[in-house]
N, C-alpha and C positions, 0 to 999 in steps of 0.2 A: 911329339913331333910327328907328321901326319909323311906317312910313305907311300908313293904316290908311282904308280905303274908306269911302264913306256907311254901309251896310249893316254895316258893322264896328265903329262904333261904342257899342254896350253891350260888346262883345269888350275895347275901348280900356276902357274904364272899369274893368274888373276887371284887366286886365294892370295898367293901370296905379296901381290899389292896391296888387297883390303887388307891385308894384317901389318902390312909396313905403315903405312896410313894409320892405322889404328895405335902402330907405337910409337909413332910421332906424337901421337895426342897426349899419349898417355903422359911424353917428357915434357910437352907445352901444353898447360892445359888452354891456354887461352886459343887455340886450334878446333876450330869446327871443322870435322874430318865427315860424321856421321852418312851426310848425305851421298859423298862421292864412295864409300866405304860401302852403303848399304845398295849402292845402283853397283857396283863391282860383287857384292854378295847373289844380287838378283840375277846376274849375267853368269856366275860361276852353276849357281842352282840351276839355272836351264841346260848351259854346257853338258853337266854331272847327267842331267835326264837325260838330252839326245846321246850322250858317249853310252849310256847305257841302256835303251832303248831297245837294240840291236845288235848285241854283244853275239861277233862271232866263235864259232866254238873255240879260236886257239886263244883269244882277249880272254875267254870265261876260264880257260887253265890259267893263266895270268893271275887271275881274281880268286880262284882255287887255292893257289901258291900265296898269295898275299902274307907276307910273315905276321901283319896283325890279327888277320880273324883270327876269332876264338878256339882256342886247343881242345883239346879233349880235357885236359884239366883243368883250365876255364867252366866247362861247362859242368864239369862233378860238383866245384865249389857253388859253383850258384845253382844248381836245380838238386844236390842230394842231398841229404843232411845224415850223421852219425857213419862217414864212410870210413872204413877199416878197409885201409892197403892188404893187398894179400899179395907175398912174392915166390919166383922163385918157380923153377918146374919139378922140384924136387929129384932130377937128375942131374942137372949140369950146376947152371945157372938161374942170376934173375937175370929178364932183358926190359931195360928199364925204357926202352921203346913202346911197351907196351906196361898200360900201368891197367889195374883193376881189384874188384873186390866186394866186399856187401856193403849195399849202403839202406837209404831209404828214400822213397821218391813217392811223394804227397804221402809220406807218412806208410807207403808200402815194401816191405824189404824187397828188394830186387838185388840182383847183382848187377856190375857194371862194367863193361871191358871196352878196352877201345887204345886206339894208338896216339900215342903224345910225341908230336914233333920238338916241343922246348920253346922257347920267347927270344933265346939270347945267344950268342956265340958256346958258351958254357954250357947251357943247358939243353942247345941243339947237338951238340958234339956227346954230352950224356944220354941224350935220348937214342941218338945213331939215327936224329931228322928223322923220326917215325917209322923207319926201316927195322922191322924183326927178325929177330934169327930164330931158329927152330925151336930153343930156349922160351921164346914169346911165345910162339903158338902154343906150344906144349902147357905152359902158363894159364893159357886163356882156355886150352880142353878141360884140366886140373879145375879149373871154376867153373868150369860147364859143366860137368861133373858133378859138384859140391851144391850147382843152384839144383840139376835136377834132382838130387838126393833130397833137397828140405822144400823145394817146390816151390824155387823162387825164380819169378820171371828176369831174363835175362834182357836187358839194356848191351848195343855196340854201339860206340864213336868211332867211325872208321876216318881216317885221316893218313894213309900212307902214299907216297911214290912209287912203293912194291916195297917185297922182303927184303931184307937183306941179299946181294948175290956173294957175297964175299966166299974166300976159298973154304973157311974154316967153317962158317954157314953150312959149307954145301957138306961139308965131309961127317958134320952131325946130323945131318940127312934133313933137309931143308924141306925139299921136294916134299916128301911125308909127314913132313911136322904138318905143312899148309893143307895137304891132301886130310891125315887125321883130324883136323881142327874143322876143316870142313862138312866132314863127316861126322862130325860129333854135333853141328849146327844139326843136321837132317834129324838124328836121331833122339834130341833129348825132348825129352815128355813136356816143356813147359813152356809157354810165351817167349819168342826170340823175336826181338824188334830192334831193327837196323839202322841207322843214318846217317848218311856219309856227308861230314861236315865240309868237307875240304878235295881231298885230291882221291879217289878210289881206284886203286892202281895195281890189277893186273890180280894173282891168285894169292897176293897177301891183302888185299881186301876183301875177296869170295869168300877167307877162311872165317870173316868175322859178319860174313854181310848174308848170309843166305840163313835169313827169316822167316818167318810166317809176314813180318811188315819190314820192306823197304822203303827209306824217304831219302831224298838228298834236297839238300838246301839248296836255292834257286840256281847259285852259279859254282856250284861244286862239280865233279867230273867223275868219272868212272871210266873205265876202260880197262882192255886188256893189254897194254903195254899204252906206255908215255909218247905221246906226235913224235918226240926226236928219237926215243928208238926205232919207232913203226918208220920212221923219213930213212932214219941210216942204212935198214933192212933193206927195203922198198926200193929207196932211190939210191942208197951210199953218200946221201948228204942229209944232213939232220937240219940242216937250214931249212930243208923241207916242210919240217914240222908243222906249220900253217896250210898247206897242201891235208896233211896226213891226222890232223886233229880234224879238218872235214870230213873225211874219209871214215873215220873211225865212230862218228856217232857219240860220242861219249858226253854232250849234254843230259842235263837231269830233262830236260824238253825231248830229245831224242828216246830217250829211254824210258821215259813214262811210254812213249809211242807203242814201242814195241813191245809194252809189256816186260820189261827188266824191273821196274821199281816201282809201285806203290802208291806216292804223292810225289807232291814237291813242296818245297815250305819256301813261302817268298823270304828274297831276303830285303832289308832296306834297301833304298835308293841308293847308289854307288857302292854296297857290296856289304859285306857281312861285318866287313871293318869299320864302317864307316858309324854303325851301329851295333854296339856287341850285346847291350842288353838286349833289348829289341830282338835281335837274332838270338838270343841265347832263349829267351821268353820263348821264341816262335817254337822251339825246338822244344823244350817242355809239354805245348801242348801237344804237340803235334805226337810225342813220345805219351801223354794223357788218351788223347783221343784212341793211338793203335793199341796199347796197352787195353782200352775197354772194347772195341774191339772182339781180343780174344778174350773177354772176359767170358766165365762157363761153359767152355770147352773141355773137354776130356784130353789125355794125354796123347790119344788111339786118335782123337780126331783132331790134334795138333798135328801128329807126325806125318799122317794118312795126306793133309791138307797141303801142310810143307811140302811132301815131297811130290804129289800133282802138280806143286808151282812151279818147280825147280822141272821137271819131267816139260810139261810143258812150254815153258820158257822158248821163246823164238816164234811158237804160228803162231802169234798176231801179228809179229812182223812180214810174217809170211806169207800170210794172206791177204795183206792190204796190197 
């Protein structure tokens, strides 16, 4: 069953006469539906272009959020093969918000970390909707760690809202888990390549997204706080949001600008959902292409390189 945005729906209303049409026929076959069904197909296909055409930055969080595009475990399954879970930060807990481990990708061992939101009422409430606690990050240093020790490039899926803000989060020192996780991107010796599939939100996506290669996919989002927080601050009404998702910049188009991110990876027509293999494909190569890249680099001129990006970050924007 196809789930269909605020903005989307006049799109809903015509699909879903070509499909009512269509199950007419199916119950009378002697019902020639075809033609009025496929002139309703051709009128939905133009809608789906112009609604997306133009997609403002707060429709593109919409499209970020979308519960169908593909999770970060979506994409393990179809692009890695021989992947072993690794849990657990060896202090506390596992936070199953953030899931990772060795896998292989075109047959090269990498590791892979990244945040999984869940598909389902169950598996989003298991996951804590891609929200980390300090336990997550700490997680994800633990295999940062483990890939630079055997020399295996590191793969992120970043897909969160932000960390966790919870109380208990914070009293296990949150702040520092995202700051050390951070600082363990800068530091390890070996290919760190990024791509923020869905929603990039605030210092619990920085902890997992500061690469040698940044991409985000066409209508995913990054920022440092969510429209409705930055509107409640700002303005004390978060209805703002739409004001305040302009304001903030947080398109993969914006942020190529400035020099934040790397590429962009198109997505299909009407969004990541609409197409998941397709989108999952784009994201392999585009994960192929950064990956060679850094191929035959030194470890000295990984880190050396990383941290001119990250140092530099802001004059291009600066100077346009």
């Amino acid at each position: 069953m196809t789930t269909y945005l605020e903005f989307e729906k006049p799109l809903a209303e015509i699909e879903g006469k070509a499909e009512e049409l269509r199950a007419l026929a199916r119950k009378n076959e002697e019902m020639d539906v075809e033609k009025e069904a496929a002139a309703l197909d051709k009128k939905a296909a133009q809608m789906l272009k112009d609604l997306y055409k133009d997609l403002s930055p707060w429709r593109k969080c919409q499209v970020a959020r979308h519960p169908s595009r593909p999770h970060c475990k979506d994409y393990i399954d179809a692009l890695f093969t021989e992947f072993t879970p690794l849990a657990g930060d060896r202090n506390f807990a596992d936070d199953h918000a953030v899931m990772g481990g060795i896998a292989r990708f075109n047959d090269r061992p990498v590791m892979v970390i990244g945040h999984e939101k869940g598909h389902d009422t169950a598996s989003r409430i298991e996951r804590n909707f891609g929200m980390a606690r300090p336990e997550g990050y700490r997680k994800a240093i633990r295999l940062m760690d483990m890939a630079d020790r055997f020399g295996l490039p590191v793969v992120t899926l970043i897909d969160t809202p932000g960390a966790y803000p919870g109380k208990g989060a914070e009293e296990r020192g949150q702040s520092e888990a995202i700051a050390r996780s951070t600082q363990k991107c800068l530091t390890i010796g070996v290919p760190l390549t990024a791509i923020i599939i869905g929603e990039g939100g605030s210092g619990g996506a920085v902890a997992f997204a500061t690469g040698d290669r940044v991409a985000m996919l066409e209508h995913s989002v990054y920022s440092v706080i969510s429209p409705e927080g930055c509107a409640s601050i700002l303005w004390k009404d978060a209805e703002k949001m739409r004001e305040a998702a302009e304001a903030l910049r947080l398109t993969a188009q914006d942020l190529h600008k400035l020099g934040v991110i790397d590429r962009i990876i198109a997505e299909p027509m009407g969004g990541a959902q609409r197409d998941r293999k397709a989108t999952i494909t784009a994201v392999g190569d585009a994960i192929t292409t950064m990956l060679g890249e850094l191929d035959g680099k030194s470890s000295a001129e990984l880190i050396k390189a990383r941290r001119k990006k990250f140092l530099d970050m802001g004059s291009k924007g600066l100077a346009a």
